[in-house]
N, C-alpha and C positions, 0 to 999 in steps of 0.2 A: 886595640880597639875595645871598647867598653860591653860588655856581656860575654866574651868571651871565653873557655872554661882557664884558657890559662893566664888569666887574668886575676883570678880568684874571687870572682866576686860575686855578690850573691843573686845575680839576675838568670832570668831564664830565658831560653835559645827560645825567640817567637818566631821562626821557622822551623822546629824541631817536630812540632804535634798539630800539622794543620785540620787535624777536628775541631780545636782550637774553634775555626773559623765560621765553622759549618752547622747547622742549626740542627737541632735534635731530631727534628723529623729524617731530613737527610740523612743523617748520618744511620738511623735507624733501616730506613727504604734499603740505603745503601747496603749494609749489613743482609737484610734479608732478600735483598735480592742476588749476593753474590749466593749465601747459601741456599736461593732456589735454584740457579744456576747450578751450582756443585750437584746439588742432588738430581736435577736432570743431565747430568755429564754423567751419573751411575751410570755402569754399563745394563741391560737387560739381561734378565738369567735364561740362557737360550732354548728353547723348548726340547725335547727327547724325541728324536724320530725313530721309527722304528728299524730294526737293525736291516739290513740287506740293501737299504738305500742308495744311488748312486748320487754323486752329490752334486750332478747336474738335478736329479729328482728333490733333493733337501733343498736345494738352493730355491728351486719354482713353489717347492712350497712354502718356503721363508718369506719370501716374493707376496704369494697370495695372502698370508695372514698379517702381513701388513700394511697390504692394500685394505683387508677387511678391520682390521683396526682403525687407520685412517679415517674408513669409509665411516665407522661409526663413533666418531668423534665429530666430523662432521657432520651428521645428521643428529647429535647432540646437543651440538652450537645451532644448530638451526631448530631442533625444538623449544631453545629457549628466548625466554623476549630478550627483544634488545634494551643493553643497559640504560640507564635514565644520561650515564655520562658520556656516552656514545655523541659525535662530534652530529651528525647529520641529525640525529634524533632531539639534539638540543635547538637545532636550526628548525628545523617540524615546526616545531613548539615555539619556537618567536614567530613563528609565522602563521601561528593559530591551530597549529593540528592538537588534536584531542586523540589521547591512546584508546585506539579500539575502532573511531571511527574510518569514515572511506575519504580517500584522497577527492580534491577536485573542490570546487568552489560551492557548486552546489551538493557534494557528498555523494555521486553519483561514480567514483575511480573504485582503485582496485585496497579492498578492504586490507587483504594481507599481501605479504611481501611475493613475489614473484617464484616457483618455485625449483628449486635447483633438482635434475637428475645427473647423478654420479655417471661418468662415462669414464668405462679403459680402455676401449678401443681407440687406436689411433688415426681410424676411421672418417672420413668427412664427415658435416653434418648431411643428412638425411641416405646415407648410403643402406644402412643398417633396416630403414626403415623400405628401402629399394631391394635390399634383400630379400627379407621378410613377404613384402609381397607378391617377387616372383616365388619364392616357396610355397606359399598358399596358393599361388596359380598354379603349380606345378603338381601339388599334393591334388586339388583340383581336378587337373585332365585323368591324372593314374585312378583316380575312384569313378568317372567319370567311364574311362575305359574298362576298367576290370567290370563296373556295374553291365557296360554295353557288353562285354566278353562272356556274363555268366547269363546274362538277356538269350546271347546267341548261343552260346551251350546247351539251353535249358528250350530253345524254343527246337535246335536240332535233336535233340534228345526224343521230345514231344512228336517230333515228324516221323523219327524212328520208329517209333513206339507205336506210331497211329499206324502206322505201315505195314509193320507185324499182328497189328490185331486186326487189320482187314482181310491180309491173307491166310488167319486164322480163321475167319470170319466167313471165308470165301470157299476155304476147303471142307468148313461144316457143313457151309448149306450146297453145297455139291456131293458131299455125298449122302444127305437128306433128300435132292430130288433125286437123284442115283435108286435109292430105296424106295421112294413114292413110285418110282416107276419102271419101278421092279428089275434096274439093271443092275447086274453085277458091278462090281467094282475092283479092278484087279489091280494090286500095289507089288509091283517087284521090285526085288530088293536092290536096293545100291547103298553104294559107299558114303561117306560123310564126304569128302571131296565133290563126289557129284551131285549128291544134294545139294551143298553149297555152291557149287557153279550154276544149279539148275535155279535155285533160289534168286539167284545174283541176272539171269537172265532173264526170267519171264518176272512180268514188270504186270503186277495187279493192281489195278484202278479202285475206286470209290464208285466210281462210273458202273465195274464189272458188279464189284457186288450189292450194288443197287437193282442189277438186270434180275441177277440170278435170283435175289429176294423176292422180287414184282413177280417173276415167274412161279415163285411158290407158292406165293398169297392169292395169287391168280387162277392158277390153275390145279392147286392141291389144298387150296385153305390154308395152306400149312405156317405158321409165324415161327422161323428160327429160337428167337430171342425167348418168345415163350414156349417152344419146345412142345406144343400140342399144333394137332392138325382138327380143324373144327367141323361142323357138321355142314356148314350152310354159309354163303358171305357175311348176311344180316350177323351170323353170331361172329363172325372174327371180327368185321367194324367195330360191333357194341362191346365185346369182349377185349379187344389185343388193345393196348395205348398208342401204338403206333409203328413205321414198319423198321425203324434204326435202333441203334443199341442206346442213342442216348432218354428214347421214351420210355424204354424199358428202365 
């Protein structure tokens, strides 16, 4: 058969070199696309973790940094415009869109593209955002109670305290009129225990030492709070601001 090599003659095998066939460009594309291919088949040079690692630990974080790799690749393709040779984009534009303008007939749609959040939860859509909100309700009641918790701390504290300064208040001006009128005063001694039971027993009013005050002012001139006993009513009225500790 004719062109064959053992034939001897001088034609060449036009199945041999089918670039032959194929037009420069192609064969070109072709070329660079095997070797862009080759060079994304490199393997990646692995990163250095640090030593003590368990390689359930290496692995999760091999895991995360190429999700965040990913992640900003994609947000890289999405900060850039879309090509002029993009298939939908070419469609636009036969059909009258103008780059930069808003969708819709009378230019009234959505100016730019729609906009994508990353998700790696494998999560429904809106669960995440179902969480979140009972957390803030939740965060909510606890500030909510603790606020009412230190409300009531702070107003028992107050009751405490108003309660101790009346029966301090009480035991002054007792033995102020004790002295106004000239009685002894005799205090025997006891233990701290009995004090503290006696304390714990007799139960002093606002009521009491209101009495025992009217009674000094009454009948001795006398104002606790300001610690003088006056000459005449007219001067405790015009003189004293009034007959509680908060006028004072």
């Amino acid at each position: 058969m004719a062109g064959r090599d053992g034939d001897g003659g001088d034609g060449d095998d036009y199945m041999g070199d089918l670039s032959l066939f194929l037009p420069a460009e192609l064969d070109t594309d072709k070329t660079n696309k095997f070797g862009s291919k080759a060079k994304q088949n490199q393997p990646e040079p692995k990163p250095k973790w640090p030593k003590g690692l368990s390689w359930q630990e290496q692995r999760r974080l091999e895991r995360e940094r190429k999700q965040r790799e990913e992640d900003e690749r994609t947000r890289a393709s999405l900060e850039s415009e879309i090509p002029a040779s993009n298939v939908g984009f070419r469609m636009l534009k036969m059909m009258g869109y103008t780059p930069g303008s808003a969708l819709g007939k009378d230019g009234g749609g959505r100016a730019e593209p729609v906009g994508l959040q990353i998700r790696r939860s494998r999560a429904g859509i809106g669960v995440e955002e179902d969480a979140v909100r009972k957390e803030r309700a939740a965060e909510e009641r606890k500030r909510k109670r603790e606020e009412e918790m230190v409300a009531e701390f702070g107003s028992r504290q107050k009751t405490h305290w108003r309660s101790r300064r009346i029966v301090g208040d009480y035991r002054k001006a007792e033995a102020a009129l004790a002295q106004l009128e000239k009685r002894e005063v005799v205090e025997t001694p006891k233990d701290d225990d009995e004090e503290d039971e006696e304390e714990e027993e007799e139960v002093i009013t606002e009521e009491n030492l209101h009495d025992i005050l009217t009674k000094l002012r009454d009948e001795h001139r006398y104002c606790l709070y300001c610690g003088y006993q006056y000459e005449s009513a007219e001067e405790l009225a015009t003189n004293c601001p009034g007959p509680s500790d908060e006028d004072h």
